[in-house]
Legacy VTK file of the C-alpha trace (Angstrom):
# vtk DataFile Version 3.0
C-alpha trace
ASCII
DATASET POLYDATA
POINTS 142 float
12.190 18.033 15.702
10.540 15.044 14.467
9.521 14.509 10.829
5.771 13.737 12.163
3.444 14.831 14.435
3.742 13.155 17.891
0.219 11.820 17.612
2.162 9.690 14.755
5.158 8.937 16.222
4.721 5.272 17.346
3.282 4.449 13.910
4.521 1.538 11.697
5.949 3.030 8.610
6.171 1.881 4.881
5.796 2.649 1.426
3.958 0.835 -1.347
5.556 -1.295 -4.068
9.374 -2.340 -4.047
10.986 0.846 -5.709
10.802 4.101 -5.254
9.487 4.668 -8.540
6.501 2.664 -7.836
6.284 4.020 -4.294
5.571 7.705 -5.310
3.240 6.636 -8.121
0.936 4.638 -5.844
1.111 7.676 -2.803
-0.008 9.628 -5.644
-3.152 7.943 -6.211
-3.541 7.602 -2.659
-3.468 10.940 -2.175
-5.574 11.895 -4.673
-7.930 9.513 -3.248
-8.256 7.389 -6.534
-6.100 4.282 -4.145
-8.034 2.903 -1.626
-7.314 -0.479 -1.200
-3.906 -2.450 -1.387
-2.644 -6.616 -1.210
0.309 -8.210 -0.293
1.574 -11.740 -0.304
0.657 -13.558 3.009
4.249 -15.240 2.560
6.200 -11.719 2.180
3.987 -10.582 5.729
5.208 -14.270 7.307
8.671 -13.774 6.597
9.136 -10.064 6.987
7.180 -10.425 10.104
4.615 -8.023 9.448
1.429 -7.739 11.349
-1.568 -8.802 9.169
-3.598 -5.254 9.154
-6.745 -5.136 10.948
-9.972 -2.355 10.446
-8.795 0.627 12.444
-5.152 0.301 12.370
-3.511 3.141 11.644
0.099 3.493 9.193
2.467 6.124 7.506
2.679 5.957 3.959
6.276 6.924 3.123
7.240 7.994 -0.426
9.779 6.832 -2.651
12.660 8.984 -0.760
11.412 7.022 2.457
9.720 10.522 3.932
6.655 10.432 5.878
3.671 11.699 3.807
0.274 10.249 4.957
-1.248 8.496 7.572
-3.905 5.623 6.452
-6.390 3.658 9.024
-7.134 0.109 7.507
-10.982 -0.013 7.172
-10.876 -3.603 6.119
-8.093 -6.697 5.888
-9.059 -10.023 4.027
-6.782 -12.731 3.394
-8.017 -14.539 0.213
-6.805 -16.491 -2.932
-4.955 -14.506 -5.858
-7.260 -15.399 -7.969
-10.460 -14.700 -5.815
-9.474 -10.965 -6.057
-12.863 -9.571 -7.439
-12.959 -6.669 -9.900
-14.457 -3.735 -6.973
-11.221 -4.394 -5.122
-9.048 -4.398 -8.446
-10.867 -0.967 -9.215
-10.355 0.227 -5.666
-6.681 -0.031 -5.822
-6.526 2.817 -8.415
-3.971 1.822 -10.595
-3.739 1.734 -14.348
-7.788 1.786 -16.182
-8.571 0.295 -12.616
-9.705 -2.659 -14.794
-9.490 -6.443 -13.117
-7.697 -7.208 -16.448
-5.092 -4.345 -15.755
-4.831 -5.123 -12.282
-4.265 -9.099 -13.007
-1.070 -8.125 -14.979
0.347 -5.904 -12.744
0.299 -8.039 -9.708
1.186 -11.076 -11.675
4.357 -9.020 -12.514
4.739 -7.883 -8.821
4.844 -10.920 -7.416
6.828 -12.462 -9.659
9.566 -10.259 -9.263
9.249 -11.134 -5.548
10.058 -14.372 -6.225
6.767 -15.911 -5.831
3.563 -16.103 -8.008
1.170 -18.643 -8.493
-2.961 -18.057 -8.964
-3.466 -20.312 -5.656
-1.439 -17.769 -3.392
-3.096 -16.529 -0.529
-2.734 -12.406 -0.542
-3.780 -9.947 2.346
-6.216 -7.436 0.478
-6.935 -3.926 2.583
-9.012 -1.715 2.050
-7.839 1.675 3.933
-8.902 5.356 4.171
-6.464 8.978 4.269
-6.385 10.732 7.348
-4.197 12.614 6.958
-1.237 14.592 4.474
2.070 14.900 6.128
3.441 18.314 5.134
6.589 17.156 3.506
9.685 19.100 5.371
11.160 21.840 3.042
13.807 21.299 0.845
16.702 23.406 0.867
17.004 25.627 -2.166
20.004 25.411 -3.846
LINES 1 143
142 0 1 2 3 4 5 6 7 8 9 10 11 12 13 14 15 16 17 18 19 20 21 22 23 24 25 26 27 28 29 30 31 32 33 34 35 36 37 38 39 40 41 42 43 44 45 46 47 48 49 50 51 52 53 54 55 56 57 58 59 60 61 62 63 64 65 66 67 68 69 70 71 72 73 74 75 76 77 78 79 80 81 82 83 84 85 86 87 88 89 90 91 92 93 94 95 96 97 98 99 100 101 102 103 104 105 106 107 108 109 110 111 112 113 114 115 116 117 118 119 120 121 122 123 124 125 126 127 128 129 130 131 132 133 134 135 136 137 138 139 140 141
């Protein structure tokens, strides 16, 4: 038995942020539709050898446990300056007041506990869409 449908099965898989923590509190949003839109550092896609997204691509959202629980299809992928972010895509990534101010210091903070900020970086923003909820697999009771 597979922990997704087969339709699924050949997706890339990943979940937001770099804890779990931060993972679960961002699928939340997602799936509550308040999270629509994400970046990430072009460098961290270089060197993990990610594929840039691209409008229609389709991805698992995992939570903070690493489980399947959403599919996404990118609706839109820019690759732009840091700091030529603009306040509609700070609001459509849900998080905090969804304020450009709030948004600013979070991802200042992100990427600086990467390893690499600076206002000149170039950052992959995407805009994406839920497809679908993935029916987490039942826990045993204990």
């Amino acid at each position: 038995m597979t922990d997704v449908p087969e339709k699924y099965a050949h997706l890339q898989r990943w979940a937001f942020g770099d804890n779990p923590k931060l993972a679960d509190e961002l699928l939340a949003l997602v799936l509550i539709g308040k999270k629509t839109a994400s970046c990430g550092a072009l460098w961290q896609y270089e060197q993990e050898n990610w594929p840039v997204p691209k409008p229609g691509d389709l991805a698992i959202v995992l939570d903070g446990a690493q489980k399947p629980r959403c599919v996404i299809e990118t609706t839109s992928a820019d690759i732009k300056r840091f700091d030529q972010v603009d306040a509609q895509f700070a609001h459509d990534e849900g998080e905090g007041d969804q304020s450009y101010a709030f948004w600013r210091g979070a991802h200042e903070e992100y990427f600086t506990r990467q390893g690499r900020f600076s206002p000149d970086m170039l950052v992959v923003c995407e805009r994406f869409r839920l497809i679908e909820v993935l029916t987490p697999a039942k826990e045993s009771v204990q």
